[in-house]
C-alpha positions as a printed NumPy array, in Angstrom:
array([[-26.098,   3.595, -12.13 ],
       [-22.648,   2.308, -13.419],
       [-19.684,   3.796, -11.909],
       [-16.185,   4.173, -12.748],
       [-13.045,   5.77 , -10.22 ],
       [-10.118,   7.407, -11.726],
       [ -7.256,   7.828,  -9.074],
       [ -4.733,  10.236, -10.474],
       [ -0.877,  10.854,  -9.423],
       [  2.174,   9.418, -10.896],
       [  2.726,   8.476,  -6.787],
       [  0.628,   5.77 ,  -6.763],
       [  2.106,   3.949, -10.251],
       [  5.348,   3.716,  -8.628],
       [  4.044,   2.526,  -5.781],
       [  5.144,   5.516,  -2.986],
       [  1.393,   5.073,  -2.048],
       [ -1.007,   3.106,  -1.266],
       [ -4.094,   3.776,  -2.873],
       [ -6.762,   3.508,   0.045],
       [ -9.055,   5.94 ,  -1.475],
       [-10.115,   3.911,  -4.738],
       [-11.016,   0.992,  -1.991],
       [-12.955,   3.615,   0.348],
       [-14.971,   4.507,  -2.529],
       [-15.497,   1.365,  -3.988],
       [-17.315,   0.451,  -0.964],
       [-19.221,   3.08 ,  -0.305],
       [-20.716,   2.99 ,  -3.549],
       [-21.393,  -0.723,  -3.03 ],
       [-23.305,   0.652,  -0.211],
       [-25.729,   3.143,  -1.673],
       [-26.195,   0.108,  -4.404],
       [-23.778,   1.546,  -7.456],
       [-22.498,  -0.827,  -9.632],
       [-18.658,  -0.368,  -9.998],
       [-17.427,  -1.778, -13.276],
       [-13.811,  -0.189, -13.41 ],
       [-11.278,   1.253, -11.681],
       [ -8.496,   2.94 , -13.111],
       [ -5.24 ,   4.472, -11.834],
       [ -2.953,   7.197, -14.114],
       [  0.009,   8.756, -13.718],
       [  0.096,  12.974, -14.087],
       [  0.127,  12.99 , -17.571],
       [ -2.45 ,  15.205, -19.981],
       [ -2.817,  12.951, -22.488],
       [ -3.275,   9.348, -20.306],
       [ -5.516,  11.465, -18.38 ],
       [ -7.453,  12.484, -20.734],
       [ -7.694,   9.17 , -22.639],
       [ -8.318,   7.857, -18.856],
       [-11.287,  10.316, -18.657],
       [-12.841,   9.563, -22.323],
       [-13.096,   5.842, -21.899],
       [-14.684,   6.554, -18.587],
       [-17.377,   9.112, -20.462],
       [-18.12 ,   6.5  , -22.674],
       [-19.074,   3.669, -19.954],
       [-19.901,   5.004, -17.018],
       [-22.843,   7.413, -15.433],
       [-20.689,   8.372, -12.798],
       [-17.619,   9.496, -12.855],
       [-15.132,   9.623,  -9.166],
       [-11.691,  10.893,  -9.194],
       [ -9.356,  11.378,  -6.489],
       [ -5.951,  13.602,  -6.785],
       [ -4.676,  15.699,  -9.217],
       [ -6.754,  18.952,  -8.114],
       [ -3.46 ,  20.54 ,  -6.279],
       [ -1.741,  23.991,  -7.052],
       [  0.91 ,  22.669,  -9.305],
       [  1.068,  22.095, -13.157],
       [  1.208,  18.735, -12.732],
       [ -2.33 ,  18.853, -10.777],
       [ -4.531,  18.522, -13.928],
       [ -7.222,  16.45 , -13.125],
       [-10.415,  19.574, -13.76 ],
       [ -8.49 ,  20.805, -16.192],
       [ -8.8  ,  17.576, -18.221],
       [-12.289,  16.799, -17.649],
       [-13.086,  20.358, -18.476],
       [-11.67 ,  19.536, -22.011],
       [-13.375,  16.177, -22.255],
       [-16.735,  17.856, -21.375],
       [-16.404,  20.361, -23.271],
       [-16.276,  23.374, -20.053],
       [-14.941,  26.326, -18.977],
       [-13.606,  26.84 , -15.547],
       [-14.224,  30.102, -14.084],
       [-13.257,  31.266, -10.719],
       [-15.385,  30.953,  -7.729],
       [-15.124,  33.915,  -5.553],
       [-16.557,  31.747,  -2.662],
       [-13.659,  28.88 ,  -2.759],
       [-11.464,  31.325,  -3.374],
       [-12.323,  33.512,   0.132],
       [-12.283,  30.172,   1.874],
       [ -8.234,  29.476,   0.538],
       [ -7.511,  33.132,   1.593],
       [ -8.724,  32.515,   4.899],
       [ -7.146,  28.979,   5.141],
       [ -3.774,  30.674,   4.515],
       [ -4.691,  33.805,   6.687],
       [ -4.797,  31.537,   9.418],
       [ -2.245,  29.874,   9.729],
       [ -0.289,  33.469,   9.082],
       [  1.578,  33.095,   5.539],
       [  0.411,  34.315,   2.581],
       [ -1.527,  32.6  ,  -0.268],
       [  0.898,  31.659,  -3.363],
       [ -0.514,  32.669,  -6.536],
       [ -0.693,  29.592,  -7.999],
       [ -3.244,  28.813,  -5.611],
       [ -5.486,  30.558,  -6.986],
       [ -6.137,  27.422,  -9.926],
       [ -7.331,  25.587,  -6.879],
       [-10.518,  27.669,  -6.706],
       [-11.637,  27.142, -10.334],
       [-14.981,  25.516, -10.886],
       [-16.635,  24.425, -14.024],
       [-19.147,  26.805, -14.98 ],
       [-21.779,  24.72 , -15.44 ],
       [-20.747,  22.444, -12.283],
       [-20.191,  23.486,  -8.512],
       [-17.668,  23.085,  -5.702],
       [-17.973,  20.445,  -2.9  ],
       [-16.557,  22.335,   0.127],
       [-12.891,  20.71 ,   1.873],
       [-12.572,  22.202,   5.088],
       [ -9.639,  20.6  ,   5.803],
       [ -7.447,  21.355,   2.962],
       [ -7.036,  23.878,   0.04 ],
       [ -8.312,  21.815,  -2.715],
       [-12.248,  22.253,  -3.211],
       [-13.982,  19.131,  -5.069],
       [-15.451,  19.941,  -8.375],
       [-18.827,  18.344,  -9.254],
       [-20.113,  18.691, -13.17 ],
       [-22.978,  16.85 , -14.577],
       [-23.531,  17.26 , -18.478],
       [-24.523,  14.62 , -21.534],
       [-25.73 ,  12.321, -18.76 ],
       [-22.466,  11.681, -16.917],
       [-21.771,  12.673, -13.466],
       [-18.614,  13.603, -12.631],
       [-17.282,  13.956,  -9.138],
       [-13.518,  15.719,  -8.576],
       [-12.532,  14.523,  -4.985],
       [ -8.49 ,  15.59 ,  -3.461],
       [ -5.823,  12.465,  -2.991],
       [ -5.514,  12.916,   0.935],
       [ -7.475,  10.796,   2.317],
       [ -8.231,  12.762,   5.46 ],
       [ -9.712,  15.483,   3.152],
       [-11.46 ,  12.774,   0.787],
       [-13.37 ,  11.058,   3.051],
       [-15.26 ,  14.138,   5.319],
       [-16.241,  14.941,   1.604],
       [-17.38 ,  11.79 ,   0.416],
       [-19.515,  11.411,   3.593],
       [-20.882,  14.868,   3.891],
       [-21.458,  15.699,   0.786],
       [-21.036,  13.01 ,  -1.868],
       [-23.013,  10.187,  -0.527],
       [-25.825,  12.554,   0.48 ],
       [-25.679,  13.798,  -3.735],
       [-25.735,  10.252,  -5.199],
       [-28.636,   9.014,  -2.063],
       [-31.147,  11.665,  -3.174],
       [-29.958,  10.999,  -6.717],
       [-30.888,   7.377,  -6.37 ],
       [-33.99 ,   7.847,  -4.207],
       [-36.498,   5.551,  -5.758],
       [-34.607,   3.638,  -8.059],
       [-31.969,   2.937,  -5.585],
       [-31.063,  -1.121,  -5.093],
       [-29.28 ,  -2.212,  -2.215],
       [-25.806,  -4.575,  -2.316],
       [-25.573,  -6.956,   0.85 ],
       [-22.555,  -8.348,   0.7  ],
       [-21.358, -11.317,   3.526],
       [-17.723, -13.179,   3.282],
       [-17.778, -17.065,   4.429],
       [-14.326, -18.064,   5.879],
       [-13.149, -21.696,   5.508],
       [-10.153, -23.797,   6.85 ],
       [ -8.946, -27.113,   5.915],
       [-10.147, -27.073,   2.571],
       [ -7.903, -25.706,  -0.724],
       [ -9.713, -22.903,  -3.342],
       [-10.117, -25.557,  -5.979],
       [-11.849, -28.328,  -3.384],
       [-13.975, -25.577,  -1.944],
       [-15.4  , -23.974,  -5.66 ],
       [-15.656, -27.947,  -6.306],
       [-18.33 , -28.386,  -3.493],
       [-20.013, -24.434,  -4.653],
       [-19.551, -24.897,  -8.633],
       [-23.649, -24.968,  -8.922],
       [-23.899, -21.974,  -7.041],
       [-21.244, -19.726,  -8.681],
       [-23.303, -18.985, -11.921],
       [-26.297, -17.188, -10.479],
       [-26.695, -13.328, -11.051],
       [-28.581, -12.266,  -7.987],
       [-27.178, -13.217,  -5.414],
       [-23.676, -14.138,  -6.705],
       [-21.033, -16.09 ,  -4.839],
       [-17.257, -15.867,  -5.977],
       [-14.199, -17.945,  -4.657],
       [-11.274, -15.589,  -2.873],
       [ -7.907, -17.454,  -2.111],
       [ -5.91 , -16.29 ,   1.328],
       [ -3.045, -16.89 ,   2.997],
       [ -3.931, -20.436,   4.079],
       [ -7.763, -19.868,   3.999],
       [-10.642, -19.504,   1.334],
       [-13.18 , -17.599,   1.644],
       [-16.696, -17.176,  -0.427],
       [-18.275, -13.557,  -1.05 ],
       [-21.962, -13.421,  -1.587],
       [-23.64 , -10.838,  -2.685],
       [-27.423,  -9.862,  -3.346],
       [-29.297,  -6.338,  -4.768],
       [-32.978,  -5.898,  -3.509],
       [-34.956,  -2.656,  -2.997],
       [-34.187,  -2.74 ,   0.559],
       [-31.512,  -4.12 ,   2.784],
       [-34.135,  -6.946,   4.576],
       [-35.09 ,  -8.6  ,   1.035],
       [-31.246,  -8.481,  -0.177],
       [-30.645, -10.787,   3.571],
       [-33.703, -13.244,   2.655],
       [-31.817, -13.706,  -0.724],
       [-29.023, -14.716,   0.612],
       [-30.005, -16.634,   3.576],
       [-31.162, -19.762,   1.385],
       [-27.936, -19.504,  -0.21 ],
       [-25.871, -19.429,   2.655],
       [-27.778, -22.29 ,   4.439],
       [-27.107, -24.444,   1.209],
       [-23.39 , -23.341,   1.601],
       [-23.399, -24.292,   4.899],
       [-25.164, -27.615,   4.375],
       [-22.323, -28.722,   1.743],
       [-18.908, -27.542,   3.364],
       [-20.053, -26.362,   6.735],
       [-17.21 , -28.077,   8.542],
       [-14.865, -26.402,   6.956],
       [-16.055, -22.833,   7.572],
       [-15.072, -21.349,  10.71 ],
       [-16.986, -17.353,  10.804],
       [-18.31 , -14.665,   8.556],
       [-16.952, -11.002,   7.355],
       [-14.353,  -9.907,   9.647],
       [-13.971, -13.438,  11.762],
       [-10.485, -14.178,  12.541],
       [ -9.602, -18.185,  12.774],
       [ -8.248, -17.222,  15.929],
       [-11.496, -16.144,  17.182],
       [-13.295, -19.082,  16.434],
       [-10.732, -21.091,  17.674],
       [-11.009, -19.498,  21.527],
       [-14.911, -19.702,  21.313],
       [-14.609, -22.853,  20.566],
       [-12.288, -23.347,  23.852],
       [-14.814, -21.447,  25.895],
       [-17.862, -23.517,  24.797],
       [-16.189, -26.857,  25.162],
       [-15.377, -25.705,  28.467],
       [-11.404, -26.33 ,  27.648],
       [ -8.042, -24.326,  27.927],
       [ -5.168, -24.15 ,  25.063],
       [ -0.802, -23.427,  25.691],
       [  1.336, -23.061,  23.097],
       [  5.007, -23.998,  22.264],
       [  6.799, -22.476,  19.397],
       [ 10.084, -22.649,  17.712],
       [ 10.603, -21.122,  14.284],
       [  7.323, -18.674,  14.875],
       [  9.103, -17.151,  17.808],
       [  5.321, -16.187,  19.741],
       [  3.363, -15.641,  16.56 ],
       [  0.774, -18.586,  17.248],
       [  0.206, -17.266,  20.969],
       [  0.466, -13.58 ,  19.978],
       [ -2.481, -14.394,  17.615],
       [ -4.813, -16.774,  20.191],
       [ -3.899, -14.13 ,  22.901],
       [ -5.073, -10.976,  21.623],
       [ -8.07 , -12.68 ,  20.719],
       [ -8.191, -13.753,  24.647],
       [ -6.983, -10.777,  26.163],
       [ -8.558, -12.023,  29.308],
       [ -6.556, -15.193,  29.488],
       [ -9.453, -17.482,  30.486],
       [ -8.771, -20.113,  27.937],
       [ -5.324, -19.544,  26.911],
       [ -3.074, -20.31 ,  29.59 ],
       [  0.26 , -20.077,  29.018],
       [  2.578, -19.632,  25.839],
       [  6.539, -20.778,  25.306],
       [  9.111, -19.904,  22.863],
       [ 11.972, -22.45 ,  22.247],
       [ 14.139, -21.923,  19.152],
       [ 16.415, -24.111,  19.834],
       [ 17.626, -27.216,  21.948],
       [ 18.908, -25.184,  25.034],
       [ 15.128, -23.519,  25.225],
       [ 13.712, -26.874,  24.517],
       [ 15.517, -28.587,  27.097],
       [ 15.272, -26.074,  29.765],
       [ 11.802, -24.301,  29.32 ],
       [ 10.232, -27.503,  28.507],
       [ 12.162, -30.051,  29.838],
       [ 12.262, -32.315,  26.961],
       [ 14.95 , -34.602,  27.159],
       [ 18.52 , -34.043,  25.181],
       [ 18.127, -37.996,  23.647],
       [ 14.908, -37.367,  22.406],
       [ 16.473, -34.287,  20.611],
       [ 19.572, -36.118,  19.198],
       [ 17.845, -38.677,  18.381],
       [ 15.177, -37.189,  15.71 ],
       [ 16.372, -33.77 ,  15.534],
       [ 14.651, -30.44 ,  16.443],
       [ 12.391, -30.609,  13.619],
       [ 11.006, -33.914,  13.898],
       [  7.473, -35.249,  14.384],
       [  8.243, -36.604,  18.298],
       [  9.78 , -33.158,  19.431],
       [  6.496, -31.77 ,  17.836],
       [  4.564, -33.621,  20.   ],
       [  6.347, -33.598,  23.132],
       [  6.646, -29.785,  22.79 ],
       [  2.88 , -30.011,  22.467],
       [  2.839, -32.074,  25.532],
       [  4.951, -30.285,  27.885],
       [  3.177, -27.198,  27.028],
       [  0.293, -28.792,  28.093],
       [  1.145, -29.766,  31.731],
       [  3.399, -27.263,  32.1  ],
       [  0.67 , -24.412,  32.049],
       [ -2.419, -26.63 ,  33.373],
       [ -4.467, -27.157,  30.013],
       [ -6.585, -29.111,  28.306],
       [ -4.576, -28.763,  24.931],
       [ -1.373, -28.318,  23.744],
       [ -0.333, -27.226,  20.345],
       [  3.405, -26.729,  19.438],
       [  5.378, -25.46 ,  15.912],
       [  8.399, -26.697,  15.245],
       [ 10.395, -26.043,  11.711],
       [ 12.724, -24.091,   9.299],
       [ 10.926, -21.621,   8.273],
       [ 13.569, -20.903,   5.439],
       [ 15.791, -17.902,   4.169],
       [ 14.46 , -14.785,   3.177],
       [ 13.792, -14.84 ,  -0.444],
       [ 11.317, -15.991,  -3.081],
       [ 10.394, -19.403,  -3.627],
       [ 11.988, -20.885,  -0.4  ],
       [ 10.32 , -23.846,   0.86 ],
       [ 10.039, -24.045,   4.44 ],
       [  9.125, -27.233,   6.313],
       [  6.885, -27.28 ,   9.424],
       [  5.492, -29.373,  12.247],
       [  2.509, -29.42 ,  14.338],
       [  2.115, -30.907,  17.355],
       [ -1.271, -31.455,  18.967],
       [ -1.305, -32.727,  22.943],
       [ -4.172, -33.876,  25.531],
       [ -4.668, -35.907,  27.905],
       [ -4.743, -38.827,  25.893],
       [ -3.045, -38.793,  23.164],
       [ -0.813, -36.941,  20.908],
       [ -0.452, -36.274,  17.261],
       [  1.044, -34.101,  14.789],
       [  1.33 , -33.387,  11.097],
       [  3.984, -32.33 ,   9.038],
       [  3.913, -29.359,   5.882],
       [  5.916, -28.155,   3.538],
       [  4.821, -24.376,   2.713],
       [  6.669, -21.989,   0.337],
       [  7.111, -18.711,   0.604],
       [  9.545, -15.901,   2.201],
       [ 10.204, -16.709,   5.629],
       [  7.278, -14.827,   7.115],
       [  4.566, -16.206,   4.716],
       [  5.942, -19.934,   5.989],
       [  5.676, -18.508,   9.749],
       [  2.329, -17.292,   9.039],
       [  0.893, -19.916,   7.159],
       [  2.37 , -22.303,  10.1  ],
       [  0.385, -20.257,  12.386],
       [ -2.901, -21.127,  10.124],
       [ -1.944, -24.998,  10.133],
       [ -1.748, -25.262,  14.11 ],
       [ -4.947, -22.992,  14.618],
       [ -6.823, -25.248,  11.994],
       [ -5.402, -28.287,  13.296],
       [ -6.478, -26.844,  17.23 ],
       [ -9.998, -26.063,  15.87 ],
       [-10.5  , -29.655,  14.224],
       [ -9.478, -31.257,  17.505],
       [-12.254, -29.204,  19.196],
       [-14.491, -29.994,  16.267],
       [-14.615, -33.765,  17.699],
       [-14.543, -32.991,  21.488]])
């Protein structure tokens, strides 16, 4: 089955909202094994809806749209796909009753207009919305299946779960193929060095792999379709193994991993501690490795210094050594790393220091990391572009990836 969603409402071309429901959907169909092939958004206008509807007619099996089924004449979306399907909508005492009562209470009478809310297509029926006025609409005719859903996502979803997924499961039943889908996260290796290693692997059809560039990460998606969910996993274990066997230094988890997660599990099973120092992240680097620690067994202690007074007196790095090679400076890097470190008790000792730049496109923000143990200390230096909190983020990446390859060789 080949799907296509249709998200209607001039509100999400210009951006007022976001549209979570077309995502929602999109993987809950990957979940009952649908194929999604498009996904379209389009404003409240009759005739870009209904062009939006036709092309979808013509290439699709099943049809999902969300919005557009309110009381106003801008609300449009049955009305449309009545005329591309050739339908009548009639009234259905039923919904209707159910917005009567809605109204009644809450104590104020129903508008008239209402009323278009409880039209169905003759040849379709409603799926019930307890928790709103629109009802969904669902018509199938000339082999297409075409499911009406409301914008809200609070209404959208109780529908989809109740009554949508339970349709298209019994729909499928015997023919149904499962997508497994797993993400590989990797640090310390750009998009183009990573496909490099992979660029065998990314031209088979089941299971798949595809590159996906982050902020400061890559990550690989697999995916596999089998009749059930255990042969989809023994697809793409052989796959992932070979993955692994080829770039497996640089990937730190799986699906929702955060780097910061596998950075304090690595702490914990080397049996070592971490304290930060930061400058131009103000917290951000220990804010991350903290609420991944919320227990504080292996992060002990975190300092902000943005500038020489802070550095001086939280730190107690000495004014010469700040004159001498400035704030930003590979020394200050390390010896914010270093005080850090003895200052709270750890093993390790990572530090920021930088500019992370103005706030505006383009600006190019330089940063240092400092790296401190017992025995030595290092840092690196990077220059990342970017508004001012994409270069504090991404300088949060480079000190947790620069942490976790430290560990790497403990």
């Amino acid at each position: 089955m080949v799907a296509e969603i249709i998200s209607v409402g001039t509100e999400l071309l210009l951006g007022q909202i976001v549209d979570t429901n077309a995502a929602y959907l999109g993987r809950t169909l990957a979940g009952l094994g649908v194929d999604l092939y498009y996904k379209s958004t389009v404003g409240d206008n009759e005739g870009r809806v209904l062009d939006t509807l036709s092309r979808a007619r013509s290439r699709a099996d099943l049809i999902l749209t969300s919005g557009g089924l309110g009381p106003t004449e801008d609300d449009l979306t049955k009305e449309c796909i009545a005329q591309v399907f050739g339908e009548d909508l009639v009234l259905h005492e039923p919904s209707l009753e159910e917005l009567e009562a809605f109204f009644a209470r809450r104590g104020v009478p129903m508008p008239p207009r209402n009323r278009k809310q409880a039209l169905i297509y003759r040849h379709g029926r409603p799926i019930p919305n307890p928790n709103g006025t629109a009802p969904g609409a669902l018509l199938e005719k000339d082999g297409v299946i075409t499911i009406s859903l409301p914008g809200p996502p609070n209404e959208l979803i109780p529908m989809v779960e109740n009554h949508v997924a339970p349709f298209l499961t019994e729909r499928l039943s015997g023919t149904r193929q499962f997508l497994v889908t797993r993400v590989l996260r990797f640090i310390g290796i750009g998009e183009s060095a990573l496909e490099q290693e992979v660029l065998d692997l990314l031209h088979g059809t089941n299971p798949t792999l595809a590159p996906l560039a982050h902020t400061g990460e890559v990550h690989l998606r697999m995916g596999a379709k089998a009749a059930s969910v255990e042969e989809a996993e023994t697809l793409l274990a052989p796959l992932e193994e070979e993955i692994r066997r080829r770039a497996g230094r640089y990937l730190y988890g799986t699906n929702s991993t955060l780097l910061e997660d596998a950075v304090v599990t690595l702490l914990r099973e080397r049996g070592l501690t971490a304290a930060t120092a930061e400058g131009c992240t103000g917290g951000l680097l220990g804010g991350r490795l903290t609420q991944s620690d919320p227990a504080e067994n292996v992060v002990l202690g975190g300092f902000v210094t943005p500038g020489p007074a802070a550095l001086t007196g939280i730190l107690g790095l000495s004014p010469e050594l700040i004159d001498r090679h400035g704030i930003v400076s590979g020394p200050v890097a390390e010896a914010m790393a270093d005080a850090a470190r003895r200052r709270a008790g750890a093993d390790i000792g990572v530090a920021i220091t930088g500019q992370a730049g103005p706030d505006g496109g383009g600006a190019r923000g330089l940063v240092l990391v400092g790296l401190a143990q017992s025995d030595r200390t290092t840092h690196s230096e990077h220059h990342c572009i970017g508004i001012r909190d994409t270069v504090r983020r991404r300088a949060t990446q480079l000190a947790l990836q620069q942490l976790r390859e430290a560990l790497l060789d403990v």
